[in-house]
C-alpha positions in Angstrom: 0.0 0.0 0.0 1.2 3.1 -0.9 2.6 5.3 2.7 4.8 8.3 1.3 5.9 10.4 4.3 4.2 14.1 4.1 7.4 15.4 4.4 9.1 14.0 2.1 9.3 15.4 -2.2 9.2 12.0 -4.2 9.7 11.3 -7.6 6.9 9.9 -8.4 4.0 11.7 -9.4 0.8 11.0 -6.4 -0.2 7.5 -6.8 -3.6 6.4 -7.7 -4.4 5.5 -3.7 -2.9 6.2 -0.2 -2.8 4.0 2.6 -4.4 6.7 4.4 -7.8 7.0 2.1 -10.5 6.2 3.9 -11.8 3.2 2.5 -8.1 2.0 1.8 -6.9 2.3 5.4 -10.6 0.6 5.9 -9.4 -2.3 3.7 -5.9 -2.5 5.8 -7.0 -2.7 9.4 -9.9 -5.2 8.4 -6.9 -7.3 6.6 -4.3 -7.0 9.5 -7.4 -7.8 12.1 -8.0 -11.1 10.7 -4.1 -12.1 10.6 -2.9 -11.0 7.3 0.2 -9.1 7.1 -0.1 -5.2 5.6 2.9 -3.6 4.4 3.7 -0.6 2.6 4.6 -0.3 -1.3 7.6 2.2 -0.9 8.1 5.1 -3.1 11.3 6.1 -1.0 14.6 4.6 -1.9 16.8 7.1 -1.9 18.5 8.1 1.3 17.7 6.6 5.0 15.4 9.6 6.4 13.1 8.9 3.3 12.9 5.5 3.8 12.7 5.2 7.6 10.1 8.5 7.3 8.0 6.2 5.0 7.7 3.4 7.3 7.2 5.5 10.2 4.4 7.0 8.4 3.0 3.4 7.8 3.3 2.4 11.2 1.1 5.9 12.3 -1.6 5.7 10.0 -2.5 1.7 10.5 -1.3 1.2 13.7 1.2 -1.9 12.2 4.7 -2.5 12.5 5.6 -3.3 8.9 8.0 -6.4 8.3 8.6 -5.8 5.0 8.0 -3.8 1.6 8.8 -4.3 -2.0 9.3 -0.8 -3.8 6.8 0.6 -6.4 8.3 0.6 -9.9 11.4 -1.1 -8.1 13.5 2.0 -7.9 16.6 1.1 -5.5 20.2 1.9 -5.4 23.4 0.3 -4.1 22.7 1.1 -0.6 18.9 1.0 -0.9 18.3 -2.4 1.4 20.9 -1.3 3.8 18.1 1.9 4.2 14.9 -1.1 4.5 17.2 -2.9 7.2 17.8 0.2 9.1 14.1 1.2 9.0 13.4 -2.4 11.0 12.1 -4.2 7.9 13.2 -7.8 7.7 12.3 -8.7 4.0 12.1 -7.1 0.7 10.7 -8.0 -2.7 11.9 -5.8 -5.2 14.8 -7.2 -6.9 14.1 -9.2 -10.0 15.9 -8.1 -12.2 13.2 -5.8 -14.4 12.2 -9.5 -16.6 10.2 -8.9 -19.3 9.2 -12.6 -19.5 9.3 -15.4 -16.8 12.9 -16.5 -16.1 14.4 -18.2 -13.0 17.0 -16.1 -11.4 20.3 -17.0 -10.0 19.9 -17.8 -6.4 16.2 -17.0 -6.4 14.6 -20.4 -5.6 15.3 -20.0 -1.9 15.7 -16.3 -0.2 18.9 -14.9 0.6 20.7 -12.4 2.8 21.7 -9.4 0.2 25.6 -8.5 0.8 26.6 -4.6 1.8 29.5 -4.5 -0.7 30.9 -1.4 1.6 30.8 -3.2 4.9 31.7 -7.0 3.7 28.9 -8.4 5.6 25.0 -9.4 5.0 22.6 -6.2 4.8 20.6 -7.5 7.4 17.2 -8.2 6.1 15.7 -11.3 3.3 15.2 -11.0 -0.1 12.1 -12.5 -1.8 13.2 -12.1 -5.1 10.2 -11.7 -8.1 9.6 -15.6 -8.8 6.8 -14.9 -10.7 4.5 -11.9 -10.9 1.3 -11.0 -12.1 2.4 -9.0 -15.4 4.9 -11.0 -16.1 2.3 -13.9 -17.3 0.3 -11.6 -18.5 2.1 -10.4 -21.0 1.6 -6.5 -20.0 5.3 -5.1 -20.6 5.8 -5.9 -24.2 5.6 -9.4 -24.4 2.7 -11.1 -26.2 0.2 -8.6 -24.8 -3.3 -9.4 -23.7 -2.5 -13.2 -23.0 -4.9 -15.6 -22.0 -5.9 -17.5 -18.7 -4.9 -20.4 -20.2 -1.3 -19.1 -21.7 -0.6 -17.0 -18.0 -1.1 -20.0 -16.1 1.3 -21.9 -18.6 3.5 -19.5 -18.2 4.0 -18.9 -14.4 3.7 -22.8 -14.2 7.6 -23.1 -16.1 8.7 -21.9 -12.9 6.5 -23.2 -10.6 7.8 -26.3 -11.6 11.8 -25.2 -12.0 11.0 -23.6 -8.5 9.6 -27.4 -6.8 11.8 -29.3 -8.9 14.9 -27.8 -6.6 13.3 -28.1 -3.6 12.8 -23.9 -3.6 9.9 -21.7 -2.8 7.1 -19.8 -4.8 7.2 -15.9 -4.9 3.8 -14.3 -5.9 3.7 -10.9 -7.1 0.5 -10.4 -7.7 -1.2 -6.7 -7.4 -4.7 -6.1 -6.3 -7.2 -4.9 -8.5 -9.4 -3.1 -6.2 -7.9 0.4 -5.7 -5.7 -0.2 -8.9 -5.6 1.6 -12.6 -4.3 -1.3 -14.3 -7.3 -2.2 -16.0 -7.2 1.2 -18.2 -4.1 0.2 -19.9 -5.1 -0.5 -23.3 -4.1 -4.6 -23.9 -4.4 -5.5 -20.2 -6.5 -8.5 -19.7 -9.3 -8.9 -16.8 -8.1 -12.5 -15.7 -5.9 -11.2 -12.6 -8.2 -13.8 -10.5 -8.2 -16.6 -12.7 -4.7 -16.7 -13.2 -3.8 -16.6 -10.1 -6.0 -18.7 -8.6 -4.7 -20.9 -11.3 -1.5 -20.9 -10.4 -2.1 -21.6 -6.9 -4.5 -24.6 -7.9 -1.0 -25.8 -10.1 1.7 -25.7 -7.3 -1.1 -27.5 -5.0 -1.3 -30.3 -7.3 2.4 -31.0 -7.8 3.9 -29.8 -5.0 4.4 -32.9 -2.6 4.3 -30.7 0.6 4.0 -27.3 0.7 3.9 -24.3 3.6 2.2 -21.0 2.6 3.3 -18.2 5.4 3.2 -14.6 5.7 6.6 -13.4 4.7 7.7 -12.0 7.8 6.8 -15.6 8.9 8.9 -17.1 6.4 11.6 -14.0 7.8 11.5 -15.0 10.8 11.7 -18.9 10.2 14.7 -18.5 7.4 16.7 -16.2 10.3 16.3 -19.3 12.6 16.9 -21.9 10.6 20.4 -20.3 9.3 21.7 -20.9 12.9 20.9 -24.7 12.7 24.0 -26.6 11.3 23.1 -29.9 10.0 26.0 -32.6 9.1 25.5 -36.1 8.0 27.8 -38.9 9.7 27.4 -42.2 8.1 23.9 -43.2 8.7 23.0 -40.3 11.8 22.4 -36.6 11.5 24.3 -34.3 13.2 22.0 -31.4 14.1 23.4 -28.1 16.1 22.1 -24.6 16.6 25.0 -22.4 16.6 23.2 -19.2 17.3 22.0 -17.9 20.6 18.3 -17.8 19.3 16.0 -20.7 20.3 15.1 -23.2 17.6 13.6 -25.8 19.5 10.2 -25.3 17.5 12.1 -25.8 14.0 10.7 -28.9 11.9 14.0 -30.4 10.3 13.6 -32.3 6.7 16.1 -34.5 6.4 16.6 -37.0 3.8 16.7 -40.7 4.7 16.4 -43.3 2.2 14.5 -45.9 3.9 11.4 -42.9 4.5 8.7 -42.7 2.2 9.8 -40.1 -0.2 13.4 -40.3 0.7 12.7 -37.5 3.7 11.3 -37.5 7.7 10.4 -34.4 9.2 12.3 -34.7 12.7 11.2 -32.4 15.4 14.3 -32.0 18.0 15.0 -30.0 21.2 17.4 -27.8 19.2 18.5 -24.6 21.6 21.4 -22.6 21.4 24.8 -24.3 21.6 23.6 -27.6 21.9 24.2 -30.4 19.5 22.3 -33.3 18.7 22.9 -36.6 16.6 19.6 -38.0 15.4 19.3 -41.6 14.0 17.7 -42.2 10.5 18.3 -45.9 10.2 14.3 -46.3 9.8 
């Protein structure tokens, strides 16, 4: 949702909607009341105080501490996600590379820690890079224009499937249609909903298991689950939490042949500093 600080002179022209219209900020407190997660689409990017300005902003008008953002139009810079970490956010979804047409990028299946080039080490937030978004499929940036349900499910479904096939995870980009202009833009289709219910109904089907949280959820989980070392040793796992976080609610998949499906989900006491060698003999 769109939060650009009063204060601040943007370079974007006003947006078609502010968090802060009545029916809009309406629509955001009923969401965040029933346990979705609302979070702002920046316009800031540029310096710190415009970024941290915009989530303040965010946080005054809705009353919610945002996890995360993805900017609008994906305007960043070098030191851009160093800004978002500063600001508290945990994630962001705006790199992708500006595709044109579906395409699985490096590193993208899972999400990563960005590096600060300057500093050596990880920014200090997750990025869920664009796995696949909305028009993308649809063909609305250049790319065989006006495309069907059929052909956008098709589409998004090449990496669905590149996506399960390496054990990764399923980004969806997907903007809402009921505050939005994008259905005056001459060639855009009206299947948003179909296609991505589609897609959805696709990974369901193929994916053999599959866990749908909010992305600070999947934030918070990734930050834990970095801590946990896990080590095979002939036919026993060798599982320790190196970090001084508690992990002891952390599912582990790990692969044993004699399991149906060549995996078992191990639930273990893992707490900081404490290491544990877990038998998968079956």
């Amino acid at each position: 949702m769109f939060s650009p600080s009063p204060e601040e002179d943007y370079w974007l022209e006003q947006p078609a909607y502010l968090v802060s219209d009545p029916p809009v900020l309406a629509a955001a407190r009923e969401l965040a009341a029933r346990g979705w997660e609302i979070a702002p689409h920046e316009l800031g990017f540029r310096g710190p105080a415009e970024v941290a300005a915009e989530v303040s902003h965010f946080t005054e008008v809705t009353g919610v501490i945002p996890p995360g953002t993805r900017n609008h139009y994906l305007k960043h810079t070098a030191d851009s996600l160093s800004y978002k970490a500063a600001a508290g956010l945990v994630y962001d979804s705006t790199w992708y590379a500006e595709q044109v047409q579906s395409s699985l990028l490096c590193g993208t299946v899972l999400p990563y820690a960005p590096l600060d080039a300057s500093a050596g080490e990880p920014v200090g937030l997750w990025e869920f890079s664009f796995v696949v978004e909305d028009g993308i499929v649809m063909g609305c940036y250049g790319v065989d224009s006006g495309r069907t349900t059929e052909g956008a499910v098709a589409d998004g479904a090449r990496i669905v499937d590149a996506s399960m096939s390496l054990n990764g995870y399923i980004c969806l980009n997907w903007h809402q249609r009921t505050f939005d202009r994008m259905s005056v833009y001459e060639g855009a289709p009206e299947n948003w909903v179909g296609a991505y219910r589609g897609l959805i109904e696709h990974f369901q089907r193929h994916a053999p298991d599959w866990w749908s949280p909010l992305p600070g959820e999947l934030a918070d989980f990734w930050s834990r689950r970095q801590g946990v070392e896990i080590e095979s040793i002939g036919r026993r796992v060798s599982v320790r939490n190196g970090r001084q976080r508690d992990a002891s609610d952390l599912v582990l998949c790990i692969h044993d042949p004699q399991a149906p499906g060549g995996r078992r989900l191990v639930s273990v006491p893992v707490t900081a500093g404490e290491t544990l060698a877990v038998d998968v003999e079956g």
